[in-house]
Backbone as numpy.savetxt, mean C-alpha at the origin, in Angstrom:
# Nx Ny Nz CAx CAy CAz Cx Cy Cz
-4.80 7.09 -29.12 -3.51 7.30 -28.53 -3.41 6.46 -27.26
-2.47 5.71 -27.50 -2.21 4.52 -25.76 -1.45 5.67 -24.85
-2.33 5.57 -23.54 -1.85 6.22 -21.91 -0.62 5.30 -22.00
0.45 6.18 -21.57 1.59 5.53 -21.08 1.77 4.99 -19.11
1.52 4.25 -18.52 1.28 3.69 -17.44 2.63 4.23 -16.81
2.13 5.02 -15.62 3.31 5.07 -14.92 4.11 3.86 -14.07
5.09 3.85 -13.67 6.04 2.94 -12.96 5.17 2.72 -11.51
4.63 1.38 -10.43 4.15 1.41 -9.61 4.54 1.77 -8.37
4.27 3.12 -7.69 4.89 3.56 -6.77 4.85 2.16 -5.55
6.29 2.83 -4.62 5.92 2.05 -3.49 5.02 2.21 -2.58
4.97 1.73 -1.71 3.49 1.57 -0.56 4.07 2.82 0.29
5.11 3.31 0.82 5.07 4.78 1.39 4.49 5.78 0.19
5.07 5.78 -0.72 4.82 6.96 -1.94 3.53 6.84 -1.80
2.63 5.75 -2.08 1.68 5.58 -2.53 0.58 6.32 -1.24
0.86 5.99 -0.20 0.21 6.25 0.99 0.35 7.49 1.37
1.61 8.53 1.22 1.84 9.73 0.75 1.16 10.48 -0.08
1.15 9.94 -1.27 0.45 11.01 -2.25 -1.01 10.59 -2.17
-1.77 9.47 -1.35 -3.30 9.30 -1.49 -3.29 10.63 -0.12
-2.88 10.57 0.73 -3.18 11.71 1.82 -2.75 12.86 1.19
-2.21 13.45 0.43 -2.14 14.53 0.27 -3.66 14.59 -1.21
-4.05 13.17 -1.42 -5.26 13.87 -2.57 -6.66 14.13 -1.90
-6.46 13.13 -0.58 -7.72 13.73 0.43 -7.22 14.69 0.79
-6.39 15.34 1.53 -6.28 16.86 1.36 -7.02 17.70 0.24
-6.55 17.65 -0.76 -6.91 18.28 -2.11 -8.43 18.36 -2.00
-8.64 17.30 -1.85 -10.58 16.93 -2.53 -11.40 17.42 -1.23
-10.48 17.31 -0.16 -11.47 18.09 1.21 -11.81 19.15 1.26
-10.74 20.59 0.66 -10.89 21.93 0.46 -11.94 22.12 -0.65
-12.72 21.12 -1.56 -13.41 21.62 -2.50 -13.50 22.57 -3.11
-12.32 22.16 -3.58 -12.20 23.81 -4.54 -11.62 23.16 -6.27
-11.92 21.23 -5.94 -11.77 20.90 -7.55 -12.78 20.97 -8.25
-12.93 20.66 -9.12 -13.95 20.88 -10.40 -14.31 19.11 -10.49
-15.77 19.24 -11.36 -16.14 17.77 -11.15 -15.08 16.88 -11.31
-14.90 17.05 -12.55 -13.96 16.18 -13.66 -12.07 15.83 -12.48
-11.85 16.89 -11.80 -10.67 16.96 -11.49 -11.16 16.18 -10.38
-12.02 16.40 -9.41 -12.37 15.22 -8.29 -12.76 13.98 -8.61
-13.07 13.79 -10.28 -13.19 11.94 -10.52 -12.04 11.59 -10.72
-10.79 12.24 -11.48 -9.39 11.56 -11.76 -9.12 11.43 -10.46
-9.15 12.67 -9.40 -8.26 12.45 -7.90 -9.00 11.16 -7.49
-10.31 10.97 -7.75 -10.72 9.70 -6.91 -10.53 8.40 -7.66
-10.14 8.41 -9.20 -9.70 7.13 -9.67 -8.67 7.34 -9.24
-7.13 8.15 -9.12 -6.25 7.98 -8.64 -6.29 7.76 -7.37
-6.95 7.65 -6.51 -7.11 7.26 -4.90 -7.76 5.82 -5.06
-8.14 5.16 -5.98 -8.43 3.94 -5.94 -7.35 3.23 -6.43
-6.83 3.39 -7.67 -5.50 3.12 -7.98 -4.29 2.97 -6.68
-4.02 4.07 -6.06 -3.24 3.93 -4.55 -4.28 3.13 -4.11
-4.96 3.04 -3.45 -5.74 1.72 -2.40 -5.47 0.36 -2.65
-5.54 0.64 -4.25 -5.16 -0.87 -4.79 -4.12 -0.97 -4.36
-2.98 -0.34 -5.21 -1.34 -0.56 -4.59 -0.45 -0.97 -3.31
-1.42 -0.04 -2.06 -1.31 -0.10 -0.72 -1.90 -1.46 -0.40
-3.15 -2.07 -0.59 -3.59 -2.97 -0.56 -2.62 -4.39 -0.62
-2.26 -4.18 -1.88 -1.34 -5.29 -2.80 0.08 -5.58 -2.23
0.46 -4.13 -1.52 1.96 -4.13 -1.21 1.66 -5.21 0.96
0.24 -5.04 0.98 -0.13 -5.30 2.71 -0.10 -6.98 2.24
-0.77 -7.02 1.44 -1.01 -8.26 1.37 0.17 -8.72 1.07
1.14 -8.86 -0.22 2.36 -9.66 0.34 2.98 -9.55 1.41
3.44 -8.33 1.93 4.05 -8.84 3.52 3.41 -9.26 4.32
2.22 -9.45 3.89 1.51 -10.64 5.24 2.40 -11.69 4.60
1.78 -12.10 3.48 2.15 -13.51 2.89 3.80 -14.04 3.63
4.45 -13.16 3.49 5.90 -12.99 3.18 5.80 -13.37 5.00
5.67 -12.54 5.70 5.21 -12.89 7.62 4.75 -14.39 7.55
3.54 -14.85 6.90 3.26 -16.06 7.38 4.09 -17.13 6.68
4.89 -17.09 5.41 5.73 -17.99 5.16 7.23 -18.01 6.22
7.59 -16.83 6.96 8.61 -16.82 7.68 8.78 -17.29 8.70
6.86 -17.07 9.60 6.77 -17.31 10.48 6.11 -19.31 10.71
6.02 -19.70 9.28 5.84 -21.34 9.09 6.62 -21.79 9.60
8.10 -20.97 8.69 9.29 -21.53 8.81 10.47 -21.27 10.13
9.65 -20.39 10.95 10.36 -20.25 12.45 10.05 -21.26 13.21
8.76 -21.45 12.98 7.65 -22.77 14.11 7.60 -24.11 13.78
8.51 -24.50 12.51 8.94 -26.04 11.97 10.37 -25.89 12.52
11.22 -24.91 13.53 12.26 -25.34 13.68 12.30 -25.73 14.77
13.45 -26.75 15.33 13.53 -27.03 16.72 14.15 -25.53 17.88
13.27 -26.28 19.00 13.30 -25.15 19.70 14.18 -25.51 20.82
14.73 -25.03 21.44 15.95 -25.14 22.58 15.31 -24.26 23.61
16.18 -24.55 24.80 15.64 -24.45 26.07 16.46 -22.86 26.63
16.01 -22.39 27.17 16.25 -20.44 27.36 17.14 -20.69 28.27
18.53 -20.53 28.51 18.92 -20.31 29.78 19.27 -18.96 30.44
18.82 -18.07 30.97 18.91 -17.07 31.84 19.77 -16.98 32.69
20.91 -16.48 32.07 22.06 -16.40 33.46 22.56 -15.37 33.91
């Protein structure tokens, strides 16, 4: 039977529901099996969070290429 893949949360959701699974797994009160899914699902979010940091860097340093190839003018303070 094929797992149906859920839709990839965003980087708040994602960062949301990994703190509320360290919550969960801190009270030890899961069972083995239920603390390996919470911790593949907490690697799964890491990834996501990860993935979503790394393009807006990317996305920052292409913006910020393109601020510092422009001409710059002189401040006047009046």
């Amino acid at each position: 039977m094929a797992r149906k893949k859920a839709s990839t949360p965003s980087f708040e959701e994602a960062l949301n529901e990994l703190g509320s699974l360290v919550e969960t797994m801190e009270q030890d009160e899961l069972t083995l099996e239920e603390s390996l899914k919470s911790f593949e699902r907490g690697v799964e979010l890491t990834h996501t969070c990860q993935l979503a940091l790394k393009n807006a860097e990317q996305k920052i340093e292409i913006l910020s290429a393109n601020t510092l190839k422009a001409d710059l003018e002189p401040f006047d303070a009046c």
